[in-house]
N, C-alpha and C positions, 0 to 999 in steps of 0.2 A: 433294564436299559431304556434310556428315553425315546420317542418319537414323536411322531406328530399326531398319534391316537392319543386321545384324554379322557375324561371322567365326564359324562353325560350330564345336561342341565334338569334338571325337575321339569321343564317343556318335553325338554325330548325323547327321556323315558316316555311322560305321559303321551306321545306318536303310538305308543305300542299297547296302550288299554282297552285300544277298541280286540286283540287279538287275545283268543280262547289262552292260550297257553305259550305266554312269549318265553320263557326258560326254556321250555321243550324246542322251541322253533329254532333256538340260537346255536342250541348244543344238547349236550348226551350225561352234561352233569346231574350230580344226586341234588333231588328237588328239596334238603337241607340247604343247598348253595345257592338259595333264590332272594337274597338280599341284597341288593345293592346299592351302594354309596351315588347319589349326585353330587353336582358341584357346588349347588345352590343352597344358601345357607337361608334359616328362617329365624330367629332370633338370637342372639349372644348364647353359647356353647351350642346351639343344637343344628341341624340340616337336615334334609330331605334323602330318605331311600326311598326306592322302589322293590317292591314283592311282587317278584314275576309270577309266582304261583297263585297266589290271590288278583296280580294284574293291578296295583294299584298305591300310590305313593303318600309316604307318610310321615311325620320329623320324629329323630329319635335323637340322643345324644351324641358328640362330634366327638367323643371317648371312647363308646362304641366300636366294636371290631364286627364289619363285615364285608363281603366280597365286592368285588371290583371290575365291572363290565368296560369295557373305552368302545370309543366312538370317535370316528372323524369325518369332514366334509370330503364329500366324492369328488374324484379325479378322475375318475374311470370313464372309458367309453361307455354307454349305456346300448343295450341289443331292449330290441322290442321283444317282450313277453307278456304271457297274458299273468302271468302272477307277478304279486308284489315285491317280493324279492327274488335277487337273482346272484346266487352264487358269485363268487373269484373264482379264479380257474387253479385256484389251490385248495380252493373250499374254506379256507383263513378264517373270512370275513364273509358279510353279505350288504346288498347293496339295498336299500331302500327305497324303490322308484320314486314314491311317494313325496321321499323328506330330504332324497339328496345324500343321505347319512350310508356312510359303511361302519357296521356294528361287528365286531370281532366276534365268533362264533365260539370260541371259548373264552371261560371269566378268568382274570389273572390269577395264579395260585398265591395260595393264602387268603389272611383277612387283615383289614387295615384297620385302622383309626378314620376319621376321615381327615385331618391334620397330615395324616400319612400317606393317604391317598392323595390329596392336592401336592404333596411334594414331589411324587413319584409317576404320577401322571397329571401331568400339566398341559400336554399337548406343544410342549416346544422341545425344537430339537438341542440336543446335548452340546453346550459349552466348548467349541474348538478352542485347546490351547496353539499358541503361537509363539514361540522362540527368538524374535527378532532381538525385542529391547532385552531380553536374556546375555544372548550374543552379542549386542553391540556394548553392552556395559562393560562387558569382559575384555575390554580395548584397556581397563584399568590396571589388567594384571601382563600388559605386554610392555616392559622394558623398551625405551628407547635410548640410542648411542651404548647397545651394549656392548662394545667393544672399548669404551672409554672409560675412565674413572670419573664417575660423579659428584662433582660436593653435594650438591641435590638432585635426587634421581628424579627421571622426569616419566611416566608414563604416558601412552597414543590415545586413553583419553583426554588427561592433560593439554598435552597438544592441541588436540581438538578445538577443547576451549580456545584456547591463547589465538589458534586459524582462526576460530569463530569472531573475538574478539577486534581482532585487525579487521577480519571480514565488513564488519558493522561500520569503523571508522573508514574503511577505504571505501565501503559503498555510500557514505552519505559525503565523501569526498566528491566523489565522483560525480552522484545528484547533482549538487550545488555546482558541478562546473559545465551542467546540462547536459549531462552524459544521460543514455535515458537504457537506468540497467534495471532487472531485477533484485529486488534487494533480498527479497525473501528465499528466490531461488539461490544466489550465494551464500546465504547463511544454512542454509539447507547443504549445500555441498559442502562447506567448510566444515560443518560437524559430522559427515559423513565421508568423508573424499578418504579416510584411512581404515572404515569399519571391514573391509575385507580382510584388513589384518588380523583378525581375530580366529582365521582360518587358515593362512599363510605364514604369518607370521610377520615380525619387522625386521628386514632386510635392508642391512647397514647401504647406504647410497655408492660407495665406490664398489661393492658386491654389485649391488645392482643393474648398475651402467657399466659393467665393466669393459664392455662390447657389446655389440645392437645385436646380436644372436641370443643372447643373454638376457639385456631389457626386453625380448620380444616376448622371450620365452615368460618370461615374469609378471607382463601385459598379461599376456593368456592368463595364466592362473591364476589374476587378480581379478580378472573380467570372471574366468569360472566360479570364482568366490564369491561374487557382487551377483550371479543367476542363483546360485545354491542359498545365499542369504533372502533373495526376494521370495524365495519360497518357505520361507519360515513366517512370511508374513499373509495377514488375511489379503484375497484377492483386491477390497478395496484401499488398497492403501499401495498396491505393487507400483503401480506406473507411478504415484507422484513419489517413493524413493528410486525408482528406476532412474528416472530424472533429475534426480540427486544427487546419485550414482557421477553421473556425466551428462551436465545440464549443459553444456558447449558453450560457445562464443565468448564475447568480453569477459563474462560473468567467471568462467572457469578459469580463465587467461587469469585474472586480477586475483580470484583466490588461491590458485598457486602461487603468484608471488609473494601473499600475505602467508603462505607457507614456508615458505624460502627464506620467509622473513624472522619467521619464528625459529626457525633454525640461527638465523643470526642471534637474536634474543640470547637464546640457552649458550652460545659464545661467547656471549656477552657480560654475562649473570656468570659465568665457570670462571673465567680469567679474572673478574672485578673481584671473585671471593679466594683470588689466588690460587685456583688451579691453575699450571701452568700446560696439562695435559691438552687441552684449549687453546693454546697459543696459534697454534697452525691452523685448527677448522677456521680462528678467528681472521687470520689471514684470507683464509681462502672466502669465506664468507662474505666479509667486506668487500673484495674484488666484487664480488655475485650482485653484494646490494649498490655497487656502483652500477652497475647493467641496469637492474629491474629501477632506480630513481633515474633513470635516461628513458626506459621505458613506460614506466608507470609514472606519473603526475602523483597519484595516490600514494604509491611509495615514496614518494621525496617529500612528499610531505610531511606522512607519518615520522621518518626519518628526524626529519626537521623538529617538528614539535616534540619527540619523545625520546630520544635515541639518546643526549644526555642525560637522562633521568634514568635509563638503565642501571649507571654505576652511580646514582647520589644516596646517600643514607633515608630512612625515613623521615628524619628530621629536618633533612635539606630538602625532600622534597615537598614536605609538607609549609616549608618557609619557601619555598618556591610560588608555593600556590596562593598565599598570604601576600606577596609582593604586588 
C-alpha cells in the first residue's frame, strides 16, 4: 500500500557511509538483504544501489531484483539527544537528527526491479476515488413523466440540458437588459438543480405538492440527498457545487422558470407529435407560462422568439432561418 515513505536518492543513502554498519543499525535482517534500490538513475537501463554491508553505492542494472529500504522527510517533534538517531515511539522508523530523514527500520519484503520499485514506492499518497460525476450521470437512467405515455421518452439528464439551454439564453437576456446576474452560477444550477434525483428519485409534481406537509417533507430528503452527494466529492470542489446546489436570488428565481419552461416544451413536442395524453399538462402549462412571461422579461421573450418553432417541421424551420 502507498504512502508518503519512498525510495531513497543516491544522496541520501550516501548520509549513512560515514556509519560502521548502516544495515545492522536499521534492523535485525540477514546481511544477504543488504542491497538496495535508490531512485537515481545513472545512465539509460541502469541506477544506483547502496550496500549497506560494504556501506557504499554503486549502478547496477534497472532489471535487477533487489531490496527496498523507504525514507521520508521528518514531521516529528524532535527531543534533544546526544546520539544521532532517535527512535518512533513504535520503534517503526528512526529519525535522523542530522538529515531531517525518518528511515523505516525494516526493508520492504521481497525484491523488486527497480522499474517496480519506482511504481510502488513513489512517495505519494494513494489515488482517492470520488463518485460524484458517477452519480450525477446516472440522472440518464431516471425516467421523467413516468406516469404518462411518451412518444419520446425524456430522461432528468436530458432535462438538464434543455434547463441548461434556456439557462444560457435567459441569462444573456437578462445582461443585455442590464440586469447584473451571474451567468456562470445559473448555468451551474441549471445542470445541477435535479442531481439529487439520482437518490430520491423523480417524483411526479402533483405527488409532490400535494400538500405543504408533503413538499416539506420532500425538501428535506432532497436537501439530505444534495449533503450525502457533496460527500462523494473531493473537499475541493464541495462549496462551489454546494453552491449550485442552491445559489439563491434572481439567478435561482430565473432558472426555475427556464424549468417550468421546459416542462412546457416536452407539452409541447407530445401534443404536436399527436399524443393526445398531453392535452391537459398542455393546458395547464400554458396557464403557468402566462405567469412566468408577466414575471419574467426572459421568459416572454424566449416565448416570443421560439415557441413557434416548437411544432414547425425541420424544413420550416430551417426555411425560417434562410428568410
Amino acid at each position: 500500500m502507498k504512502s508518503n515513505f519512498r525510495l531513497p536518492t543516491k544522496a541520501e543513502f550516501e548520509t549513512l557511509k560515514e556509519l560502521p554498519t548502516p544495515n545492522i543499525l536499521f534492523s535485525d535482517s540477514p546481511i544477504d538483504e543488504s542491497i538496495f534500490w535508490t531512485s537515481t538513475t545513472n545512465i539509460q537501463r541502469y541506477a544506483w544501489v547502496f550496500d549497506a554491508k560494504a556501506s557504499f553505492v554503486y549502478k547496477t542494472y534497472q532489471s535487477g531484483l533487489n531490496h527496498v529500504r523507504l525514507v521520508r522527510e521528518s514531521s516529528s517533534k524532535r527531543f534533544p539527544t546526544k546520539s544521532r538517531f532517535q527512535a518512533s515511539p513504535c520503534n517503526l522508523y528512526l529519525l535522523d537528527k542530522h538529515t531531517g530523514l525518518e528511515w523505516k527500520r525494516q526493508p520492504e519484503p521481497g525484491q523488486y526491479s527497480w522499474d517496480d520499485a519506482m511504481a510502488n514506492f513513489d512517495g505519494k499518497p494513494p489515488l482517492q476515488t470520488f463518485g460524484f460525476l458517477s452519480l450525477a450521470l446516472r440522472q440518464r437512467l431516471i425516467k421523467r413523466w413516468s406516469l404518462m405515455h411518451c412518444v419520446q421518452a425524456e430522461n432528468v439528464l436530458e432535462h438538464s440540458a434543455i434547463v441548461g439551454l434556456l439557462t444560457i439564453i435567459a441569462a444573456e437576456i437578462a445582461t443585455q437588459q442590464g440586469k447584473h446576474i451571474d451567468k456562470a452560477k445559473m448555468l451551474q444550477h441549471a445542470l445541477l438543480h435535479d442531481v439529487a434525483e439520482v437518490l430520491v428519485g423523480d417524483v411526479v409534481t402533483p405527488v409532490k405538492r400535494a400538500n405543504p406537509e408533503i413538499h416539506s417533507e420532500f425538501k428535506k430528503l432532497e436537501d439530505q440527498a444534495e449533503q450525502r452527494l457533496l460527500l462523494s466529492l473531493p473537499e475541493e470542489l464541495r462549496s462551489c457545487i454546494e453552491t449550485a446546489f442552491n445559489p439563491g436570488g434572481y439567478e435561482q428565481k430565473l432558472v426555475k422558470a427556464c424549468d417550468s419552461y421546459s416542462a412546457y416544451i416536452k407539452c409541447k413536442i407530445e401534443v404536436g407529435a399527436g399524443n393526445s395524453e398531453f392535452s391537459d399538462a398542455l393546458v395547464s402549462m400554458e396557464k403557468l407560462v402566462s405567469q412566468l412571461r408577466e414575471e419574467f422579461f426572459e421568459i416572454d421573450v424566449i416565448h416570443q422568439w421560439f415557441s413557434p418553432g416548437l411544432s414547425m417541421s425541420i424544413d420550416k424551420l430551417l426555411a425560417e432561418s434562410q428568410s
